[in-house]
C-alpha positions as a Markdown table, in Angstrom:
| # | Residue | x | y | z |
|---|---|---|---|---|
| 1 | Unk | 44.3 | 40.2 | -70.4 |
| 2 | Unk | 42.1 | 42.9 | -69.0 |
| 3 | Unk | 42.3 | 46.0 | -71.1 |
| 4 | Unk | 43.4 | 49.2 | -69.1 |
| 5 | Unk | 42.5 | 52.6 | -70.1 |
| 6 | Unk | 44.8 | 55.3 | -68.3 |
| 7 | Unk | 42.5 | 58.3 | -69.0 |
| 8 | Unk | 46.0 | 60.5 | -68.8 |
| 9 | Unk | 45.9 | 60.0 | -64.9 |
| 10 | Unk | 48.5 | 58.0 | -64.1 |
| 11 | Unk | 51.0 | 59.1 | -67.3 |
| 12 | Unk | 51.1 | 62.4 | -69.1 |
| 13 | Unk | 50.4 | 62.6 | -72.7 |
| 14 | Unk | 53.9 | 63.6 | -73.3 |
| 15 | Unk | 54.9 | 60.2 | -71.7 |
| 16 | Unk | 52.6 | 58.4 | -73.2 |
| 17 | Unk | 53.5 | 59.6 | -76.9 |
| 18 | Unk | 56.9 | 58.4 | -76.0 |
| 19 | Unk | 57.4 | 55.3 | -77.8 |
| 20 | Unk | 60.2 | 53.8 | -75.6 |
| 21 | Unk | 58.4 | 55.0 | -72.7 |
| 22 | Unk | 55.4 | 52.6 | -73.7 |
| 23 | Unk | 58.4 | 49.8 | -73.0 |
| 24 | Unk | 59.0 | 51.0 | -69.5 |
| 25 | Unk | 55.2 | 51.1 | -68.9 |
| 26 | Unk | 54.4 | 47.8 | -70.8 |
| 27 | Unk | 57.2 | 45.8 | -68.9 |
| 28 | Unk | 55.2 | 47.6 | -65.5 |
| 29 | Unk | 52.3 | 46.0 | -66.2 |
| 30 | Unk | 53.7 | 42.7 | -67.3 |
| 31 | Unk | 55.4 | 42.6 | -63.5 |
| 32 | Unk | 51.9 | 43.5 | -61.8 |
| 33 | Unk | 49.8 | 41.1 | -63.7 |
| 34 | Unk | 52.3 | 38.3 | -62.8 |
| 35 | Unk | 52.7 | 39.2 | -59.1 |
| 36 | Unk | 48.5 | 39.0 | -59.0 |
C-alpha cells in the first residue's frame, strides 16, 4: 500500500480532524486502489 500524504490539499484540516470523516475518506481510497 503506497502511503499518501494529503498536504491539506484535497481535505481541510477541520475534515481531516474529524474522526468519522477519516471513514468516509479511508473507504475512498479502498474503492480507488481496487478499481487500479
Amino acid at each position: 500500500i503506497e502511503h499518501i500524504c494529503w498536504d491539506g490539499c484535497m481535505f481541510p484540516n477541520a475534515v481531516l480532524e474529524d474522526g468519522s470523516t477519516w471513514n468516509t475518506i479511508l473507504d475512498a481510497m479502498i474503492k480507488v486502489r481496487d478499481a487500479q
